[in-house]
SEMARKE-358711 format. One record per residue: x, y, z of N, C-alpha, C in turn; residue number from 1; chain. Coordinates in steps of 0.2 Angstrom, whole numbers, plus 5000, padded with zeros to 4 digits. Example, Ala and Ser with C-alpha at 12.3 -4.5 7.8 and 13.67 -1.06 7.14 Angstrom:
<site n_X="5066" n_Y="4972" n_Z="5039" ca_X="5062" ca_Y="4978" ca_Z="5039" c_X="5066" c_Y="4984" c_Z="5039" nr="1" kette="A"/>
<site n_X="5064" n_Y="4989" n_Z="5035" ca_X="5068" ca_Y="4995" ca_Z="5036" c_X="5064" c_Y="5000" c_Z="5039" nr="2" kette="A"/>
//
This chain:
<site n_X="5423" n_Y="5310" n_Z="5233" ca_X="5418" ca_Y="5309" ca_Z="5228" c_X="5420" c_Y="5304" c_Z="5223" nr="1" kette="A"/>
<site n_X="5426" n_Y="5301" n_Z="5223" ca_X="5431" ca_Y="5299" ca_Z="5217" c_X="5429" c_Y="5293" c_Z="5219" nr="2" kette="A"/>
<site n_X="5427" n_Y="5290" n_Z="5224" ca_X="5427" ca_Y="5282" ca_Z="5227" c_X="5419" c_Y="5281" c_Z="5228" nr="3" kette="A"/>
<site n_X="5416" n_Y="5285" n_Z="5225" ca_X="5407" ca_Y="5284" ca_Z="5227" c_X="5407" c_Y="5279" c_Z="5220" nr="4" kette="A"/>
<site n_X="5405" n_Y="5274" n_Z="5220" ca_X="5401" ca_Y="5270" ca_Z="5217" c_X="5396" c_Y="5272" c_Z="5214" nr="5" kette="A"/>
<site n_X="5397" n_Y="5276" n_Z="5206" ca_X="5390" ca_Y="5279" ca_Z="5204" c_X="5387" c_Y="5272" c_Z="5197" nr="6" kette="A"/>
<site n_X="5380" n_Y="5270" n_Z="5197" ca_X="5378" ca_Y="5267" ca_Z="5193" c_X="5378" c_Y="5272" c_Z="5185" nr="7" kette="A"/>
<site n_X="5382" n_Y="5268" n_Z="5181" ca_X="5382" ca_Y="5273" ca_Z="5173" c_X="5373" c_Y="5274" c_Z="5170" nr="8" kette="A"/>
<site n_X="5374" n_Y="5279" n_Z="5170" ca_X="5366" ca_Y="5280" ca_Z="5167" c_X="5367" c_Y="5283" c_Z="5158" nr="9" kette="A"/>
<site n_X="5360" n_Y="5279" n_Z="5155" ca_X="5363" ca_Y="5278" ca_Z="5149" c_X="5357" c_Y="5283" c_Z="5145" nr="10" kette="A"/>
<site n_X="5358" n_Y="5286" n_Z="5141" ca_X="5354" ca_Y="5291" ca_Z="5137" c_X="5348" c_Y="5285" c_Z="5136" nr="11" kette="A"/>
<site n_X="5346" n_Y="5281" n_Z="5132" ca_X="5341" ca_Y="5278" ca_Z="5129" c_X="5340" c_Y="5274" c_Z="5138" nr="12" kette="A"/>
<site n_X="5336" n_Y="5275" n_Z="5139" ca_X="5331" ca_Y="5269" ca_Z="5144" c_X="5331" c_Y="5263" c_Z="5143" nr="13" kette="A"/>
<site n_X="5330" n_Y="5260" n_Z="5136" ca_X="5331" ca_Y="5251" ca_Z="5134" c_X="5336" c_Y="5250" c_Z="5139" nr="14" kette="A"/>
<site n_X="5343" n_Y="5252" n_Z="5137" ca_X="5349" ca_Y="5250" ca_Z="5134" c_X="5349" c_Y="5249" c_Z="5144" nr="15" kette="A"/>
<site n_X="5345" n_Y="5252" n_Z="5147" ca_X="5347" ca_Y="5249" ca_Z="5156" c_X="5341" c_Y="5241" c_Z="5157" nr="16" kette="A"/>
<site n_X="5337" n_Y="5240" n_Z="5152" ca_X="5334" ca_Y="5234" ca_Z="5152" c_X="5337" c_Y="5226" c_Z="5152" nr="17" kette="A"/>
<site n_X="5339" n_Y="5222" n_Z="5156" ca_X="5339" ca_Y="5215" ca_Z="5155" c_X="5336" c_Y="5213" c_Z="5149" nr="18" kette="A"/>
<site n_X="5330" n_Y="5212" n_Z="5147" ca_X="5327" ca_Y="5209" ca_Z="5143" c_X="5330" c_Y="5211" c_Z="5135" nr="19" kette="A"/>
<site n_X="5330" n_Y="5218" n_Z="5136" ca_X="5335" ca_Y="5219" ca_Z="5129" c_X="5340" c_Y="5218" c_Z="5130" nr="20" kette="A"/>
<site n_X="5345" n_Y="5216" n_Z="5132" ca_X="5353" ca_Y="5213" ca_Z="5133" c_X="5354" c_Y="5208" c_Z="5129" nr="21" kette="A"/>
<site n_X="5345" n_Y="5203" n_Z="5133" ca_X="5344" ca_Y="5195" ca_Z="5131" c_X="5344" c_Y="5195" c_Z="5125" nr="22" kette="A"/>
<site n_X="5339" n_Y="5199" n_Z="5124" ca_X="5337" ca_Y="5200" ca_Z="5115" c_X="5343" c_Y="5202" c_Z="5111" nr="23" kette="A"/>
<site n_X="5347" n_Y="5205" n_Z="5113" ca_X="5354" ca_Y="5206" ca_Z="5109" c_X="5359" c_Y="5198" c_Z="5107" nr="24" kette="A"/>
<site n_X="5360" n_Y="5197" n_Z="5115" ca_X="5362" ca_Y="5189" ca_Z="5115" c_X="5358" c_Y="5186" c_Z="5109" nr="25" kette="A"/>
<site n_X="5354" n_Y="5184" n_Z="5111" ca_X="5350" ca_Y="5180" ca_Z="5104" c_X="5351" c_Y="5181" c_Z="5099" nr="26" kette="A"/>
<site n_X="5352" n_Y="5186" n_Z="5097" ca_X="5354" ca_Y="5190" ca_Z="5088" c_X="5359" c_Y="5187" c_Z="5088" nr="27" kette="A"/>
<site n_X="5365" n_Y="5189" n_Z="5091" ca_X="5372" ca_Y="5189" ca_Z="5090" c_X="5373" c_Y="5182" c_Z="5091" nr="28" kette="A"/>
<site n_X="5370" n_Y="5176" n_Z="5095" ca_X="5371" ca_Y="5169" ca_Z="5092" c_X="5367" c_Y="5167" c_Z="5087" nr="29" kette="A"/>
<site n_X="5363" n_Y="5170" n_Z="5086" ca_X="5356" ca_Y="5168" ca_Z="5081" c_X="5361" c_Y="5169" c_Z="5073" nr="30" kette="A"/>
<site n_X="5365" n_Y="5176" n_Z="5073" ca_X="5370" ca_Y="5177" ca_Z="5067" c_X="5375" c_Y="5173" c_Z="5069" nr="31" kette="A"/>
<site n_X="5377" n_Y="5170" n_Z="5072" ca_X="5384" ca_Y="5165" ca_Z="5073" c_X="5380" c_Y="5157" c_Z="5069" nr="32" kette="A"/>
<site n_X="5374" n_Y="5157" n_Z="5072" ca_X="5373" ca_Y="5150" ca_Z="5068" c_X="5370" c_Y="5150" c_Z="5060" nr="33" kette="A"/>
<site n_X="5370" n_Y="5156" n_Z="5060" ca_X="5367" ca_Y="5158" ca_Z="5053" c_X="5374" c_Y="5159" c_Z="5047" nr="34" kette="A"/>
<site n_X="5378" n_Y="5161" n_Z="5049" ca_X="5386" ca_Y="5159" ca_Z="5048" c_X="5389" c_Y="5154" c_Z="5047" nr="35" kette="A"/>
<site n_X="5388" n_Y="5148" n_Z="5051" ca_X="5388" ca_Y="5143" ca_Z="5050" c_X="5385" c_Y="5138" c_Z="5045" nr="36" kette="A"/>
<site n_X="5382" n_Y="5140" n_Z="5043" ca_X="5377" ca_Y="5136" ca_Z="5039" c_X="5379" c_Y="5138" c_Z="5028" nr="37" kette="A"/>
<site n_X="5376" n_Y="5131" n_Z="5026" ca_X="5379" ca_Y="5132" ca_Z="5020" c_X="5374" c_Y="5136" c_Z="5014" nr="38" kette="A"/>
<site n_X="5377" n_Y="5140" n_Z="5010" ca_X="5375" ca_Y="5145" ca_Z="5006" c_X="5368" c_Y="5144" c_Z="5003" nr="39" kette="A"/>
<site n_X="5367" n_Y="5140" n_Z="5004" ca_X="5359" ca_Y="5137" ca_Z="5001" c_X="5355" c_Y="5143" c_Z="4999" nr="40" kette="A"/>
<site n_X="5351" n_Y="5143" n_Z="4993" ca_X="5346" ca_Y="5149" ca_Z="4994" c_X="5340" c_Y="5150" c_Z="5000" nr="41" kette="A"/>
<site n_X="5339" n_Y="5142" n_Z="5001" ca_X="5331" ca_Y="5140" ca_Z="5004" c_X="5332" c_Y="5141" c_Z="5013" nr="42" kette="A"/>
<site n_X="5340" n_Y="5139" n_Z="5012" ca_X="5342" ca_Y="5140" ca_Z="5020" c_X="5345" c_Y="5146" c_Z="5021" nr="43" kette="A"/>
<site n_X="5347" n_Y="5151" n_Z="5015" ca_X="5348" ca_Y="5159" ca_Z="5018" c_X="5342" c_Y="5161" c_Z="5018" nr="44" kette="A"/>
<site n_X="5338" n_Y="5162" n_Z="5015" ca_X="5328" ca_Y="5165" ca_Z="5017" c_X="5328" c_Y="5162" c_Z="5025" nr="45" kette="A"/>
<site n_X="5328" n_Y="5156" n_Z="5027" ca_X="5324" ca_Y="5154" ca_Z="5031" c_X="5328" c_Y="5160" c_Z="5036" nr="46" kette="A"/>
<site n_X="5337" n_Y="5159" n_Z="5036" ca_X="5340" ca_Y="5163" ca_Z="5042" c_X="5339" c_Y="5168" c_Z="5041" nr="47" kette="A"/>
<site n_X="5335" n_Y="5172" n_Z="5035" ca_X="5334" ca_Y="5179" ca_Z="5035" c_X="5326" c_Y="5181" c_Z="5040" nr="48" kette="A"/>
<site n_X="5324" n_Y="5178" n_Z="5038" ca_X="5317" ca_Y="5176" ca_Z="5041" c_X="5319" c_Y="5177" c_Z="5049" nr="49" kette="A"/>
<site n_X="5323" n_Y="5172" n_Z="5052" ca_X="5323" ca_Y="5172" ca_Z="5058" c_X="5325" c_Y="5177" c_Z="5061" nr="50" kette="A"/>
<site n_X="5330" n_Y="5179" n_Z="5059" ca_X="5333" ca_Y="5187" ca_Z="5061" c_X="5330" c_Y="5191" c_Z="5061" nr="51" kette="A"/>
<site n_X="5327" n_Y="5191" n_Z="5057" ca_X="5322" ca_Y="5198" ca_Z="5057" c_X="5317" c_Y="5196" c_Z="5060" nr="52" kette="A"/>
<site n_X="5314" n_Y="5191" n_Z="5063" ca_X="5311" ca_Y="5191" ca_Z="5070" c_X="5316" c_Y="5191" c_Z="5075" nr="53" kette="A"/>
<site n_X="5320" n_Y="5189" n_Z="5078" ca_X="5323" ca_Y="5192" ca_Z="5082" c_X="5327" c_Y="5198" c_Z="5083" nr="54" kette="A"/>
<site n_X="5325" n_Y="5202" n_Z="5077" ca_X="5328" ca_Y="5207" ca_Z="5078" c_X="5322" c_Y="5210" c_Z="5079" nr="55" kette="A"/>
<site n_X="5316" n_Y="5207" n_Z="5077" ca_X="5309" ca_Y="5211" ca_Z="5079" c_X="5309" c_Y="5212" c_Z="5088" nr="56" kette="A"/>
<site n_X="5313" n_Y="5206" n_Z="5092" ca_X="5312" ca_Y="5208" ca_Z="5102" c_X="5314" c_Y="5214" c_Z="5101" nr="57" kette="A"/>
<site n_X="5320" n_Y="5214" n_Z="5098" ca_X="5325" ca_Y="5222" ca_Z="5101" c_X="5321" c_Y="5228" c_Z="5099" nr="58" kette="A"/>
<site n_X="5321" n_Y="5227" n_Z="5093" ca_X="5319" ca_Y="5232" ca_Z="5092" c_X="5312" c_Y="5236" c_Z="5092" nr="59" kette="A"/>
<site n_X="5307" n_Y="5232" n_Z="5096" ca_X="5300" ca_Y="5232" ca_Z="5099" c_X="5300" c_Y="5235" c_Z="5106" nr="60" kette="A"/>
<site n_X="5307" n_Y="5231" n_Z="5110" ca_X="5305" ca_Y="5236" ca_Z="5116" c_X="5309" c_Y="5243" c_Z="5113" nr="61" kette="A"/>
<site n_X="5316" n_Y="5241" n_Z="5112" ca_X="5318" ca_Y="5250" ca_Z="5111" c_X="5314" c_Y="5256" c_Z="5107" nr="62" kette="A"/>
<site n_X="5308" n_Y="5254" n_Z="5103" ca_X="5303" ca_Y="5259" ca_Z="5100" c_X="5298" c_Y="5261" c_Z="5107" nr="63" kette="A"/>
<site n_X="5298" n_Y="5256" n_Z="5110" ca_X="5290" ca_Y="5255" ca_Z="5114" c_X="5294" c_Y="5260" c_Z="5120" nr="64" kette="A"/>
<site n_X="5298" n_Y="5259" n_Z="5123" ca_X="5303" ca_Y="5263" ca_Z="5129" c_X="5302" c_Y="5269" c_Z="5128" nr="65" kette="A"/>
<site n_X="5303" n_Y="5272" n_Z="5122" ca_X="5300" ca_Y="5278" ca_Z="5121" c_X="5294" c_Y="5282" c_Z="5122" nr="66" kette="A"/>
<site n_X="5289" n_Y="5277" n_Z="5122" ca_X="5282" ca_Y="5279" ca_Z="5122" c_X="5280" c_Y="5279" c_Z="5132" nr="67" kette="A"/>
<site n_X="5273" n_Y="5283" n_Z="5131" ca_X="5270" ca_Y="5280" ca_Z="5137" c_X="5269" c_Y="5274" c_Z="5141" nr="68" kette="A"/>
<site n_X="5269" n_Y="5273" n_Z="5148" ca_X="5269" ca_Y="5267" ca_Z="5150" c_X="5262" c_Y="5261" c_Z="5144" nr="69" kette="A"/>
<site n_X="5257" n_Y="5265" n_Z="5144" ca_X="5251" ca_Y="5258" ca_Z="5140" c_X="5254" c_Y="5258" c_Z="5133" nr="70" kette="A"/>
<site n_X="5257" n_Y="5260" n_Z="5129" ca_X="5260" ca_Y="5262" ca_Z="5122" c_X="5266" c_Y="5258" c_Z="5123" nr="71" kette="A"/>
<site n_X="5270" n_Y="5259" n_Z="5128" ca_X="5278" ca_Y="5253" ca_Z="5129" c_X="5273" c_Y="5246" c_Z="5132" nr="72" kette="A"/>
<site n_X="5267" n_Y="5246" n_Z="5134" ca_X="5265" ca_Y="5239" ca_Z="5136" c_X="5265" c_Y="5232" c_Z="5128" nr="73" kette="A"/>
<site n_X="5260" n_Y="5240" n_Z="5124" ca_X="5258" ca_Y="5237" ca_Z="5119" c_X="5265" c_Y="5235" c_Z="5111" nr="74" kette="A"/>
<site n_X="5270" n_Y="5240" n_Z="5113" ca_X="5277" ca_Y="5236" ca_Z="5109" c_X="5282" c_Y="5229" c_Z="5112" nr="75" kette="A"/>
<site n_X="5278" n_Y="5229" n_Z="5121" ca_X="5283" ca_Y="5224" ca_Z="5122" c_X="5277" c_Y="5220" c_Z="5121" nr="76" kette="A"/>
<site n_X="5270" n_Y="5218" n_Z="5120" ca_X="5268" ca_Y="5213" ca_Z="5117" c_X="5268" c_Y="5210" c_Z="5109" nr="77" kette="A"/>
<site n_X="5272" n_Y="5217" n_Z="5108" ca_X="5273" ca_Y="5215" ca_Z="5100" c_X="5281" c_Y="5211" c_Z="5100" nr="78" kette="A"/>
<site n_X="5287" n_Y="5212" n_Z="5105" ca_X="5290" ca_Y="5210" ca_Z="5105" c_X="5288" c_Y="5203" c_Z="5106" nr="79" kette="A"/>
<site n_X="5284" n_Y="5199" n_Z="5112" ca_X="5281" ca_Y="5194" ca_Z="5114" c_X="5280" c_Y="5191" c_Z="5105" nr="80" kette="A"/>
<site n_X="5277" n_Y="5194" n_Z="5103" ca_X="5273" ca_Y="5189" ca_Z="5098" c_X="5279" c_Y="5186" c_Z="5091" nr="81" kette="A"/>
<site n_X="5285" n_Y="5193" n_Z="5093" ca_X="5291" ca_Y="5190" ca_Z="5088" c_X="5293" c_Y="5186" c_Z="5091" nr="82" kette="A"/>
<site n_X="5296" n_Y="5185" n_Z="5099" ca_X="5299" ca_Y="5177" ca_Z="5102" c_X="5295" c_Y="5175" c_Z="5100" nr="83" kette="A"/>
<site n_X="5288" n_Y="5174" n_Z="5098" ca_X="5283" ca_Y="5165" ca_Z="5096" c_X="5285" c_Y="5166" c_Z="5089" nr="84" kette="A"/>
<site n_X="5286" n_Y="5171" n_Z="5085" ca_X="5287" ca_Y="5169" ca_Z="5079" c_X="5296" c_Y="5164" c_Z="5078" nr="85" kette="A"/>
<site n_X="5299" n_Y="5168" n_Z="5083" ca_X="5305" ca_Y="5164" ca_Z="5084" c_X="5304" c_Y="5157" c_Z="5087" nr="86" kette="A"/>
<site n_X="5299" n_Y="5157" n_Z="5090" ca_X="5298" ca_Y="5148" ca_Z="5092" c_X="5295" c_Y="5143" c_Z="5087" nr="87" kette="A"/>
<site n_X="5291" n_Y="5148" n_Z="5083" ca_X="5289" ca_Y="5144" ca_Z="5077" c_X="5295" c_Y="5142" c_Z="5072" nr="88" kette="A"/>
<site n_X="5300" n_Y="5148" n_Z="5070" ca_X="5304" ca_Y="5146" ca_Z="5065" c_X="5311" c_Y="5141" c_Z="5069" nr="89" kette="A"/>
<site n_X="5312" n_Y="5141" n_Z="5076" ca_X="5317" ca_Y="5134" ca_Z="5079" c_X="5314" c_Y="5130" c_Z="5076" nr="90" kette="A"/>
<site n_X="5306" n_Y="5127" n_Z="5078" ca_X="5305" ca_Y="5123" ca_Z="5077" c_X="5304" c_Y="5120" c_Z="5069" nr="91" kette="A"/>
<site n_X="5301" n_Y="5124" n_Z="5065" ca_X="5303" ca_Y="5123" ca_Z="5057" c_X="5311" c_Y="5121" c_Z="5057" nr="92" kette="A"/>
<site n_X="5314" n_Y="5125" n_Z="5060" ca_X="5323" ca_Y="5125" ca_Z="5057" c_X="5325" c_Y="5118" c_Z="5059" nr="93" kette="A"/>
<site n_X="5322" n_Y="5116" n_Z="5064" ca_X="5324" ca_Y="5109" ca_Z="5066" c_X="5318" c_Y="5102" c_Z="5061" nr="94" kette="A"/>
<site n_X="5314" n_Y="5103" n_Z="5061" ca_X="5311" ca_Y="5100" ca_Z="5057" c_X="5312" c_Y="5099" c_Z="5049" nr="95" kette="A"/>
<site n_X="5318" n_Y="5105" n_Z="5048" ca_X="5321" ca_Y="5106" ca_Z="5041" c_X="5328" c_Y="5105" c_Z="5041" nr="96" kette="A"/>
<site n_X="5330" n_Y="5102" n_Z="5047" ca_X="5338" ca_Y="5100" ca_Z="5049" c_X="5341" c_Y="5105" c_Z="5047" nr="97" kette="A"/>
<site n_X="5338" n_Y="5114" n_Z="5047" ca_X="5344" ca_Y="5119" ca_Z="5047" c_X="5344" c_Y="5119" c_Z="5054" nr="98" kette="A"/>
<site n_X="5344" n_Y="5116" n_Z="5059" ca_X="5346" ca_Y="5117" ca_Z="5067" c_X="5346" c_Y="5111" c_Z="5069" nr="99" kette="A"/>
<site n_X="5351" n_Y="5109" n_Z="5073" ca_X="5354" ca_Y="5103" ca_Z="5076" c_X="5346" c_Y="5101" c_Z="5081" nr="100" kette="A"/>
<site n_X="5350" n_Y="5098" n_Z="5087" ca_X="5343" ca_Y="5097" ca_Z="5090" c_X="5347" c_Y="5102" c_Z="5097" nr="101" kette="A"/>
<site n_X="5352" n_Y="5101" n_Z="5098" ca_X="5356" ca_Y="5105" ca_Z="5102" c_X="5357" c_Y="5113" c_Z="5102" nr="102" kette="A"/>
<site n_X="5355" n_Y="5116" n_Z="5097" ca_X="5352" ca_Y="5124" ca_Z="5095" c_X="5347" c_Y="5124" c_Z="5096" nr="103" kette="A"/>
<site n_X="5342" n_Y="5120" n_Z="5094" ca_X="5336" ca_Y="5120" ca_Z="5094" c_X="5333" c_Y="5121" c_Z="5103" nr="104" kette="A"/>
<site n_X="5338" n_Y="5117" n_Z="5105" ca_X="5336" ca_Y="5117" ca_Z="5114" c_X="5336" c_Y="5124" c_Z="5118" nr="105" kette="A"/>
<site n_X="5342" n_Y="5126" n_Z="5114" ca_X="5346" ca_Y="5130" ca_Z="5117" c_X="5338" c_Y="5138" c_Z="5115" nr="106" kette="A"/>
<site n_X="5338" n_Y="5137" n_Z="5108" ca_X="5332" ca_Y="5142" ca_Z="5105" c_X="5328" c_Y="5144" c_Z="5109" nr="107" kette="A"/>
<site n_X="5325" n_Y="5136" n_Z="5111" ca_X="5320" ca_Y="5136" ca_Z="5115" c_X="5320" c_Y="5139" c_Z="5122" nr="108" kette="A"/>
<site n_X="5325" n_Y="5137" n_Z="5125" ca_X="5326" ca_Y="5139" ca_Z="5132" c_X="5328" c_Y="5147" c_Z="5132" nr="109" kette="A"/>
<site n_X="5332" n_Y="5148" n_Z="5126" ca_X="5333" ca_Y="5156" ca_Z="5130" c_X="5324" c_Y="5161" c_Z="5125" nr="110" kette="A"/>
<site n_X="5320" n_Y="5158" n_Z="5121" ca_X="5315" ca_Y="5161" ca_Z="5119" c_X="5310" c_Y="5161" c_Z="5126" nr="111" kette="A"/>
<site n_X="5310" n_Y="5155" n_Z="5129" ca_X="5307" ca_Y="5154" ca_Z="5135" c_X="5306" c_Y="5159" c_Z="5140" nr="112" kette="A"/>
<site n_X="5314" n_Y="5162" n_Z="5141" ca_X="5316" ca_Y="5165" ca_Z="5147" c_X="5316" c_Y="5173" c_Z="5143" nr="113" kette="A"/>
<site n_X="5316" n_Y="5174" n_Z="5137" ca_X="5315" ca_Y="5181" ca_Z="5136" c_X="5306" c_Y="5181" c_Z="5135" nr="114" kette="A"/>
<site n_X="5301" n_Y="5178" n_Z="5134" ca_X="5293" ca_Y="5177" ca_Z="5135" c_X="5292" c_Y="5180" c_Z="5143" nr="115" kette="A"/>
<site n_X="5294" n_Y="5175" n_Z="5148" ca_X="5294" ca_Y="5176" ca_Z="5154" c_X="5295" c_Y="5182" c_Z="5156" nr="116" kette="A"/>
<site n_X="5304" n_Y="5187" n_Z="5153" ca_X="5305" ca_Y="5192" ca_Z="5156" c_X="5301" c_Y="5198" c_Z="5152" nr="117" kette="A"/>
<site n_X="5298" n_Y="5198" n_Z="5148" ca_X="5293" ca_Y="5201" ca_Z="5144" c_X="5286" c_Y="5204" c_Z="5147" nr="118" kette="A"/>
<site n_X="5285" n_Y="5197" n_Z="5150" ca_X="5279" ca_Y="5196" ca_Z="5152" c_X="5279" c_Y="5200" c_Z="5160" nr="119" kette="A"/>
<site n_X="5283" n_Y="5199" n_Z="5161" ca_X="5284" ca_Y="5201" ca_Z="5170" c_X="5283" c_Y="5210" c_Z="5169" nr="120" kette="A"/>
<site n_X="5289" n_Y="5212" n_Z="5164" ca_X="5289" ca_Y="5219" ca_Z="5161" c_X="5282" c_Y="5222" c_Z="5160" nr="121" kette="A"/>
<site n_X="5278" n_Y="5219" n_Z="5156" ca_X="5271" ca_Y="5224" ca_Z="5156" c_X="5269" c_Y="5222" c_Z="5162" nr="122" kette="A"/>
<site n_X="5267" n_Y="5217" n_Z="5164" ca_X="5263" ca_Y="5216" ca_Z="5171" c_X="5266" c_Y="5220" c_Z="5175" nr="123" kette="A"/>
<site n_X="5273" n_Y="5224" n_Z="5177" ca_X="5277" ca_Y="5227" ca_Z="5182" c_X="5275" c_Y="5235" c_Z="5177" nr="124" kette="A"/>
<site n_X="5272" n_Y="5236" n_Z="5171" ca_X="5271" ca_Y="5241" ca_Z="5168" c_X="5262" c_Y="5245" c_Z="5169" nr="125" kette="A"/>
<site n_X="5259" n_Y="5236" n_Z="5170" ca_X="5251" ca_Y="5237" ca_Z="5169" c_X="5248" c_Y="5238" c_Z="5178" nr="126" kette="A"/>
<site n_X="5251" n_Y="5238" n_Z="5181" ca_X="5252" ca_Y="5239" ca_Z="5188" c_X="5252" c_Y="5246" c_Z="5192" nr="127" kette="A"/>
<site n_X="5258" n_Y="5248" n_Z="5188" ca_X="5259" ca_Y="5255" ca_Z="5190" c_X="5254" c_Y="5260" c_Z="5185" nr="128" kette="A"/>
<site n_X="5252" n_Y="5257" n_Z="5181" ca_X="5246" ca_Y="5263" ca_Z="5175" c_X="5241" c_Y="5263" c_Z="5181" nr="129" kette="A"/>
<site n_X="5236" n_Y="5255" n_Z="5183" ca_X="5234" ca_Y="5255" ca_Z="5186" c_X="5232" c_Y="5259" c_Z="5194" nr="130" kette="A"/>
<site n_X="5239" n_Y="5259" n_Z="5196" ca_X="5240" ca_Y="5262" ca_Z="5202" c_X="5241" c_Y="5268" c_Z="5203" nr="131" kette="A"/>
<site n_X="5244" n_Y="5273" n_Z="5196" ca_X="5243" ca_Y="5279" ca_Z="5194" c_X="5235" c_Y="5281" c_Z="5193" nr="132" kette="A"/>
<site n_X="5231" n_Y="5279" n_Z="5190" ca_X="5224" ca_Y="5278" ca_Z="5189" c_X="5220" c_Y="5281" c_Z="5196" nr="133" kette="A"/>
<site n_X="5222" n_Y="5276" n_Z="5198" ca_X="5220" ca_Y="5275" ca_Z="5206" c_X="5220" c_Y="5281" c_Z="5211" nr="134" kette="A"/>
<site n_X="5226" n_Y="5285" n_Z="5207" ca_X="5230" ca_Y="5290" ca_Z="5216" c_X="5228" c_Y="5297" c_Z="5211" nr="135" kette="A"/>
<site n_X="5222" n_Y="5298" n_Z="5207" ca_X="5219" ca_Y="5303" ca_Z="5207" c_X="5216" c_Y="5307" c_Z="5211" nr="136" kette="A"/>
<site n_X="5219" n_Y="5313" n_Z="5211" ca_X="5216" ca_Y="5317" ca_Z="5218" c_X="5208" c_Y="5321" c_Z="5216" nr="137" kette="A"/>
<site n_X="5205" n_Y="5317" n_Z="5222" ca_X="5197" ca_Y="5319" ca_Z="5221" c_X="5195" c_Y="5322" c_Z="5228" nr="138" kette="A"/>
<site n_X="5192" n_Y="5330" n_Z="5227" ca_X="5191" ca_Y="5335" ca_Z="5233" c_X="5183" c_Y="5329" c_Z="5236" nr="139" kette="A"/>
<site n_X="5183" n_Y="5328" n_Z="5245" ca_X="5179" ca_Y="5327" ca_Z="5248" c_X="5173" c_Y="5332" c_Z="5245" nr="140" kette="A"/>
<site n_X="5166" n_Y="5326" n_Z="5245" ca_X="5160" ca_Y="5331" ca_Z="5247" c_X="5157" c_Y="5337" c_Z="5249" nr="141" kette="A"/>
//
């Protein structure tokens, strides 16, 4: 039994999700580039602003996990709408030279791929509500 290859199972649900992982990823460079940058008041708001939407992925699926399948549909679109607020503040950040163009790329591509895997998550979520729906047992005539 000491040689069986068990997968770690983790109390919280999120915490087995790829998309939260990403979302973590994100923060923790998002506060690496926000460290970098100079003490300004105008540019600490902005990077506070942004954090706090990307703290808004994480923390939208981890509240929504909790809840029923249509209930976690409806926090991972809330997550959804924080990566667009996060596509919106790259693109200010770069229009306000607090983001290189090289951050900015980077912002882009990984807010891209956590939309995508967002999006596949409810779809993979609105599916099974569906086909639960469906496999209602109703007695013959």
């Amino acid at each position: 039994m000491e040689n069986e290859q068990e997968k770690p199972t983790t109390f919280f649900r999120f915490e087995d999700l790829r998309i939260y992982h990403k979302s973590l990823d994100y923060i923790n460079w998002l506060y690496s580039l926000a460290a970098s940058v100079q003490d300004e008041p105008l540019v600490k708001s902005f990077y506070d602003r942004f954090l706090a939407s990307a703290q808004g992925i994480a923390l939208n699926i981890a509240e929504g996990s909790s809840r029923n399948k249509s209930q976690f549909v409806y926090y991972l679109k809330m997550a959804k709408s924080s990566v667009r607020e996060c596509v919106v503040l790259s693109t200010i950040g770069q229009s306000r030279a607090f983001i290189n163009d090289e951050d900015f790329e980077y912002s882009k591509n990984q807010l891209m791929e956590m939309t995508k895997m967002v999006g596949a998550l409810i779809g993979s979520l609105q599916r099974s509500v569906k086909s639960s729906d469906s496999e209602i047992d109703v007695e013959p005539d």
